[in-house]
C-alpha beads as a LAMMPS data file, in Angstrom:
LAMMPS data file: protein, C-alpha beads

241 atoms
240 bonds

1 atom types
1 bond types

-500.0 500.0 xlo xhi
-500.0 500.0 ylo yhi
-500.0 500.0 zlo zhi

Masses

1 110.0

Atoms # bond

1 1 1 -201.523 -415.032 56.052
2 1 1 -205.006 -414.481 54.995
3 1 1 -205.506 -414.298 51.070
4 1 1 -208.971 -414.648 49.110
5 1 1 -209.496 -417.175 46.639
6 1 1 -212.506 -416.854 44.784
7 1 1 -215.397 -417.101 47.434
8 1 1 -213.212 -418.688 49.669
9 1 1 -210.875 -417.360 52.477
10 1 1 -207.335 -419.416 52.868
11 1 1 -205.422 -419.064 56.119
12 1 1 -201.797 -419.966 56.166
13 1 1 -199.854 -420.275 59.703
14 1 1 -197.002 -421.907 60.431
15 1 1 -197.107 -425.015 62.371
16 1 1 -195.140 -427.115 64.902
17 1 1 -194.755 -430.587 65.121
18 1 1 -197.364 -431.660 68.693
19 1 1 -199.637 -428.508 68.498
20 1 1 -202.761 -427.965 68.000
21 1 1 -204.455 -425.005 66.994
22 1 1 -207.602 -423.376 67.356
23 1 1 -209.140 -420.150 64.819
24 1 1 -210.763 -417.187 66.746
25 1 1 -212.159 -414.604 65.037
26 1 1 -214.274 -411.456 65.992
27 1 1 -215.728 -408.500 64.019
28 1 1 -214.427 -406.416 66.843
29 1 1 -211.232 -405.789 67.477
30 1 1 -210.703 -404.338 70.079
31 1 1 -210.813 -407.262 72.611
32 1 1 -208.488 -409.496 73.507
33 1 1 -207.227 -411.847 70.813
34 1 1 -207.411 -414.973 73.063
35 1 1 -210.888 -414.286 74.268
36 1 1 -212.106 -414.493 70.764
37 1 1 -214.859 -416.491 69.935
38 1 1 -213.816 -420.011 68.115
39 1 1 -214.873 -419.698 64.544
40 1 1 -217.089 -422.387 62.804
41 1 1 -215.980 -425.406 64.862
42 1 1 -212.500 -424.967 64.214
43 1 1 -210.772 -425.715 67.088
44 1 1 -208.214 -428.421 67.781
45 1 1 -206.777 -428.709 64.699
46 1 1 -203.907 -430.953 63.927
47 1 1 -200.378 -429.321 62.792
48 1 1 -198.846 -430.244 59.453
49 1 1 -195.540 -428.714 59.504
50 1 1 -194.215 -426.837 58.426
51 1 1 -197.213 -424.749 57.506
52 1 1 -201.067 -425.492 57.893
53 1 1 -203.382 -424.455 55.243
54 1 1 -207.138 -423.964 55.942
55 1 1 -209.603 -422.918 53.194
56 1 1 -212.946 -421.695 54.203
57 1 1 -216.314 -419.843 52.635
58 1 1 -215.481 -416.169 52.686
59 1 1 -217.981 -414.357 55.858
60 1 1 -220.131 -412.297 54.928
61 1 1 -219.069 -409.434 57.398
62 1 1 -217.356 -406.090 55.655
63 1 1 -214.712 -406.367 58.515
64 1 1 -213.652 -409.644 60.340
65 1 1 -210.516 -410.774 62.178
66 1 1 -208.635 -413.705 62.469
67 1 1 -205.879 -415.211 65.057
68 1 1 -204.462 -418.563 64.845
69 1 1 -204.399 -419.738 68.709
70 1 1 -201.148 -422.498 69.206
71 1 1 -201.135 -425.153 72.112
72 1 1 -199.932 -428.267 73.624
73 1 1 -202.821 -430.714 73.681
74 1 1 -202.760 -433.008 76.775
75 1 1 -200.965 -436.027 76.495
76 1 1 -202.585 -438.990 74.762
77 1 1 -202.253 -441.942 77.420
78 1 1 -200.965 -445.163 74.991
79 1 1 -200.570 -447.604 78.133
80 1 1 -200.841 -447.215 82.214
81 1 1 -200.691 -449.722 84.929
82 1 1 -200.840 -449.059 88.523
83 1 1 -200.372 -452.880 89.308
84 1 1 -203.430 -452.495 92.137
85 1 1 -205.599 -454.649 89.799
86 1 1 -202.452 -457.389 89.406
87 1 1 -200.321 -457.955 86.039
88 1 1 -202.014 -459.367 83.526
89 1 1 -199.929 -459.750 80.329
90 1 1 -196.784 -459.070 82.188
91 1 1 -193.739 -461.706 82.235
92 1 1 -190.670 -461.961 83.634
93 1 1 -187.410 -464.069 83.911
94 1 1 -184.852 -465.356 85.484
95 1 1 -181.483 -464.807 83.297
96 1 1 -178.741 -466.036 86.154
97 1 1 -177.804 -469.760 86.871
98 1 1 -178.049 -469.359 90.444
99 1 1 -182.511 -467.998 90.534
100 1 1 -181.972 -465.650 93.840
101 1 1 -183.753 -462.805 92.558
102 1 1 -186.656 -462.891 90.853
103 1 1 -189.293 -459.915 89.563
104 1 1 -192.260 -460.164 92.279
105 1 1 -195.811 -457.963 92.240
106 1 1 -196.789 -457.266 95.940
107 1 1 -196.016 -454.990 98.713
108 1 1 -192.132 -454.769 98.826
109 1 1 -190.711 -455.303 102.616
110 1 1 -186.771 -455.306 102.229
111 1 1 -184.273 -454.267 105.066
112 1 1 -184.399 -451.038 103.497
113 1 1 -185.967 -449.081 100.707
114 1 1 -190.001 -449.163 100.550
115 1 1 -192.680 -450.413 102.480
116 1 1 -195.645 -449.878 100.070
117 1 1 -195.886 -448.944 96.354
118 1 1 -195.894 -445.522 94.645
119 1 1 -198.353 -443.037 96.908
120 1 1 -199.023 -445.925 99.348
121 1 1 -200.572 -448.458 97.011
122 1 1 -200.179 -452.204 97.621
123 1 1 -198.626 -453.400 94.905
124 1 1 -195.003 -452.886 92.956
125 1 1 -192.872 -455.115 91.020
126 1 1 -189.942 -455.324 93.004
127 1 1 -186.861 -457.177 92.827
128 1 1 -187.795 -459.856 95.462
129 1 1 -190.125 -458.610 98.090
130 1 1 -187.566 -458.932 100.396
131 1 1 -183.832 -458.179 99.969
132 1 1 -182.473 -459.397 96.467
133 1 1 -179.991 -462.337 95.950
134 1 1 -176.363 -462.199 94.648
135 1 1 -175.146 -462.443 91.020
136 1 1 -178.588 -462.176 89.993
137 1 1 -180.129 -460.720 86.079
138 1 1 -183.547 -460.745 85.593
139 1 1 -185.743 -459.302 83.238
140 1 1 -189.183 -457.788 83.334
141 1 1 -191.394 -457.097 80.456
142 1 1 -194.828 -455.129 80.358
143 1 1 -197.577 -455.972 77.706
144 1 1 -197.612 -455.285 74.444
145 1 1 -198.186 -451.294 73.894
146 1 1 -199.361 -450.026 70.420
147 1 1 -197.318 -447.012 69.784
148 1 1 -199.612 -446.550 66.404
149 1 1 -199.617 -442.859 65.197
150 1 1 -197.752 -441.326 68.396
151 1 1 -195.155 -438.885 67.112
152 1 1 -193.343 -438.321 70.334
153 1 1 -193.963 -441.224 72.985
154 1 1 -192.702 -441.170 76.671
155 1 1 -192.367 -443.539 79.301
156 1 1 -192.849 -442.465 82.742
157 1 1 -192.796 -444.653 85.675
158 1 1 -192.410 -444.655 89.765
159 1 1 -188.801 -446.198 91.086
160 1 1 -187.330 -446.926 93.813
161 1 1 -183.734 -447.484 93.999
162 1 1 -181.978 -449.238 96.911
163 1 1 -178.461 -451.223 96.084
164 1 1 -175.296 -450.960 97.355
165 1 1 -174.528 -447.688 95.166
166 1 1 -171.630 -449.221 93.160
167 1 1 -172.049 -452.702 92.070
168 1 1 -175.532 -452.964 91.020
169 1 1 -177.332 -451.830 87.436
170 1 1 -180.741 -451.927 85.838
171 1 1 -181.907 -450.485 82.143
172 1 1 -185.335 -450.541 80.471
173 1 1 -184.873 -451.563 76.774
174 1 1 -187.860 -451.062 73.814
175 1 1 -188.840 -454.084 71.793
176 1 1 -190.640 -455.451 68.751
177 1 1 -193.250 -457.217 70.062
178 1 1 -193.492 -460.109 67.308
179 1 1 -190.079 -460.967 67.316
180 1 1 -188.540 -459.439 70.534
181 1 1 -185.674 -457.040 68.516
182 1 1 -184.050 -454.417 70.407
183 1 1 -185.800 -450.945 69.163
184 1 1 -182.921 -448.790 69.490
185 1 1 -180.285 -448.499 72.810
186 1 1 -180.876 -449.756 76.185
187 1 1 -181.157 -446.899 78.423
188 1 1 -179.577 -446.683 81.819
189 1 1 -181.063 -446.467 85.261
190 1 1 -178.960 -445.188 87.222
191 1 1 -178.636 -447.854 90.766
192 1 1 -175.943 -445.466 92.002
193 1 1 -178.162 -443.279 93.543
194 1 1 -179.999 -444.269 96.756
195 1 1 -184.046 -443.170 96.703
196 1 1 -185.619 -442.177 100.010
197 1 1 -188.896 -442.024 98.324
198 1 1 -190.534 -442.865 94.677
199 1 1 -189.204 -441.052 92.276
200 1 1 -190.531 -440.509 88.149
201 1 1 -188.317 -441.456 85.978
202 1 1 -189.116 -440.389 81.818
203 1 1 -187.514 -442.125 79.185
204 1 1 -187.998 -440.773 75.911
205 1 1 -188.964 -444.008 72.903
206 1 1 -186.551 -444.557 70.549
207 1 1 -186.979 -443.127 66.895
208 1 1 -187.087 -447.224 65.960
209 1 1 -190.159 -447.356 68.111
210 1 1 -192.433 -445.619 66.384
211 1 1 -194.937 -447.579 64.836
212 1 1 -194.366 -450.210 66.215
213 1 1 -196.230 -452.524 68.552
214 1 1 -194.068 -453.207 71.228
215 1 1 -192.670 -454.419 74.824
216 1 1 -191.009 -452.628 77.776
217 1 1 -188.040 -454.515 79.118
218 1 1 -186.623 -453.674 82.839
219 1 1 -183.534 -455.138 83.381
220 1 1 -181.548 -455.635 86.777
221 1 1 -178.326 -457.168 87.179
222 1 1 -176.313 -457.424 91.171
223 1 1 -172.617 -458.147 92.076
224 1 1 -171.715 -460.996 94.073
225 1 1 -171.660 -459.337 97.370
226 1 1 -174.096 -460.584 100.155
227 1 1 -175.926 -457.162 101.109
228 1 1 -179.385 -456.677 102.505
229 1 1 -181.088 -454.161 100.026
230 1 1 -184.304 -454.020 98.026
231 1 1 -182.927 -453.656 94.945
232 1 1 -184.981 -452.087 92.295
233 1 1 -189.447 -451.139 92.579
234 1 1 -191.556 -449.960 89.892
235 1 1 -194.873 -448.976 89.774
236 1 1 -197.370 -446.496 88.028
237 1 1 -195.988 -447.343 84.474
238 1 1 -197.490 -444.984 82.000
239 1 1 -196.615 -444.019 78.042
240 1 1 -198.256 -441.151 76.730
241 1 1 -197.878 -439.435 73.234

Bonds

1 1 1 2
2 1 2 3
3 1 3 4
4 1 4 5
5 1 5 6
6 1 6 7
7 1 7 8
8 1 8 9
9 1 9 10
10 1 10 11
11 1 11 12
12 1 12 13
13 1 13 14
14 1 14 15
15 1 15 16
16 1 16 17
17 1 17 18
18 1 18 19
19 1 19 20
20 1 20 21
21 1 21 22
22 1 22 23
23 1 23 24
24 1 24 25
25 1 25 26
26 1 26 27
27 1 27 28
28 1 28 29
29 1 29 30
30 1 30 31
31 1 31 32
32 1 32 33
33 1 33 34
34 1 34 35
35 1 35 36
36 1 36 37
37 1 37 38
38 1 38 39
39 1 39 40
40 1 40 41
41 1 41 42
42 1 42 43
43 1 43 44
44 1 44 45
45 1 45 46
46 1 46 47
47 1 47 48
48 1 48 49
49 1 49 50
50 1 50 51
51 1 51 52
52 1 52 53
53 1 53 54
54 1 54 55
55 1 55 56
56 1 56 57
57 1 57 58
58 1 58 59
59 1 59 60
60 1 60 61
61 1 61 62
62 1 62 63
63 1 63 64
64 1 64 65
65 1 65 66
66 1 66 67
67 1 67 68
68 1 68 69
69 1 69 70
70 1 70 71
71 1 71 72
72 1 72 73
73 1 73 74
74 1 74 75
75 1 75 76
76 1 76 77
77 1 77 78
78 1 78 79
79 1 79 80
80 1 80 81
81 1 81 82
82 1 82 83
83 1 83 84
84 1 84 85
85 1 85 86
86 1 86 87
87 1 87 88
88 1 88 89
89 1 89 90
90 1 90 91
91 1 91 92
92 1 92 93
93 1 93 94
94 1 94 95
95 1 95 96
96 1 96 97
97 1 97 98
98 1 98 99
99 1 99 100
100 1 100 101
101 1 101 102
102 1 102 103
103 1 103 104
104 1 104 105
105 1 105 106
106 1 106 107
107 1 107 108
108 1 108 109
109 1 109 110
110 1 110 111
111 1 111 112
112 1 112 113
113 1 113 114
114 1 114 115
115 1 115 116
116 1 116 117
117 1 117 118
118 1 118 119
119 1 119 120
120 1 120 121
121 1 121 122
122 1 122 123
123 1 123 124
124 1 124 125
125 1 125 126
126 1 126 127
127 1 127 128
128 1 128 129
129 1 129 130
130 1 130 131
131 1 131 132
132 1 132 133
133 1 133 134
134 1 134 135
135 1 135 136
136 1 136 137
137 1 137 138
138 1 138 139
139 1 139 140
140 1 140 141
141 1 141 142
142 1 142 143
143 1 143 144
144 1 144 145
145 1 145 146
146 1 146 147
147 1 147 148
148 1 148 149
149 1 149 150
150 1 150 151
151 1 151 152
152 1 152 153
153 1 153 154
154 1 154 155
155 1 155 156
156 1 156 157
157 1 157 158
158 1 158 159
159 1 159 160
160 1 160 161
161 1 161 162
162 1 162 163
163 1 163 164
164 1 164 165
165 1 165 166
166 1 166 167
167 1 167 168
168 1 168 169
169 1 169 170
170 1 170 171
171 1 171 172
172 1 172 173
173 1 173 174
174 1 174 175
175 1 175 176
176 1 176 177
177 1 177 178
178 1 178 179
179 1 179 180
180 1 180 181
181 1 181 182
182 1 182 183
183 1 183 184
184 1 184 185
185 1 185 186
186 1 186 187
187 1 187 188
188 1 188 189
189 1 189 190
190 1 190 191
191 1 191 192
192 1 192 193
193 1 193 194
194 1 194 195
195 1 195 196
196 1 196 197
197 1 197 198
198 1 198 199
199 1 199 200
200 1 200 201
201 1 201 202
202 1 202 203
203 1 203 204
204 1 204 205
205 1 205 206
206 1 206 207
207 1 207 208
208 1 208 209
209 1 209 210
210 1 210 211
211 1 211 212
212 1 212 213
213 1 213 214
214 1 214 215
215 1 215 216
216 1 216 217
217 1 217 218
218 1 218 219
219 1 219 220
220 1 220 221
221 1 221 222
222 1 222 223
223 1 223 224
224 1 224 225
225 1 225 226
226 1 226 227
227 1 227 228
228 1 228 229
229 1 229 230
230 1 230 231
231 1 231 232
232 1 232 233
233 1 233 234
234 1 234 235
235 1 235 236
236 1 236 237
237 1 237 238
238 1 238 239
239 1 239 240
240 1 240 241
């Protein structure tokens, strides 16, 4: 909606939540809307559903036209690790009595599953760098990520999965940095499928976890059978907004 207000113009649009918007206006018609100039800078303009309101000095021009222009900024990158440079910040432990498995950063080389890291890189955390132990939970945690104004944030990261199919598990979990508290549910990975290659996996935060500073937590648990597998590999660890 367009309405005047004195010597002023006000715009109206509806908005969504994660757009942006841009103004393009022209004099002339007929040309295509999107080609449009941008008017006066504004471009990139924040939503603030459920309408956005923009007041402006009434043009000058007997005839001018106005299109709001919605779209999906890129993402905003929060935290990303590739691992090539090592793991500083990371920690990890061992959760089992008996210590066969542990979280290790280098080049995995287990009877099966990968050779290298995500797109041939050197380095993964992998669940030994061999074949992982029996009755074995360990945990792996990144460093702290500052989720700050980020209204939807996603993790994304590189696995491989290599277990027997039936008796293994793993599950990232979101956490409160200054206290370790669970942020909402663990969420599955799911160790009954076999990878042949990387694969992305995207886990969508928790609702809890906005705001918040806070910790990724891999988890990966094994049966007690003796079995030559890799386990679980992760690499290229990335949360945007």
């Amino acid at each position: 909606a367009v309405e005047a207000e004195g010597e002023d113009l006000v715009l109206t649009w509806g908005s969504t939540p994660g757009k942006r918007y841009n103004v393009r206006s022209s004099t002339d018609p007929s040309g295509a809307p999107a080609g449009w100039p941008v008017f006066e800078g504004l471009e990139n303009l924040a939503a603030t559903p459920g309408e956005n309101v923009l007041t402006l000095p009434r043009p000058d021009d007997r005839e001018r036209y106005f299109v709001i222009e919605e779209f999906t900024p890129p993402p905003v990158v929060l935290f990303a690790a590739d691992l090539e440079e090592g793991a500083v910040g990371w920690t990890s432990a061992v959760n089992d009595a008996g210590g066969n498995t542990a979280w290790e950063l280098g080049t995995p080389a287990g009877t099966t599953g990968p050779l290298t890291g995500a797109e041939g890189s050197a380095n993964a955390w992998s669940t030994n760098l061999g074949d992982f132990g029996p009755e074995s939970d360990i945990s792996l945690r990144s460093p702290p990520v500052d989720l700050g104004e980020a209204a939807q944030p996603e993790l994304m990261f590189a696995a491989f999965r290599d277990g027997d199919g039936f008796g293994d598990t793993a599950s990232v979990r979101f956490l409160r940095s200054s206290d370790q508290s669970l942020l909402g549910a663990a969420v599955p990975i799911d160790m009954t499928v076999v990878d042949n290659d990387w694969r992305t996996i995207t886990v969508d935060l928790p609702q809890e976890a906005l705001g918040e500073v806070i910790m990724i937590e891999w988890n990966f648990q094994s049966d007690a059978s003796e079995e030559s597998y890799s386990g679980l590999s992760i690499d290229n660890i990335k949360v945007t907004d």
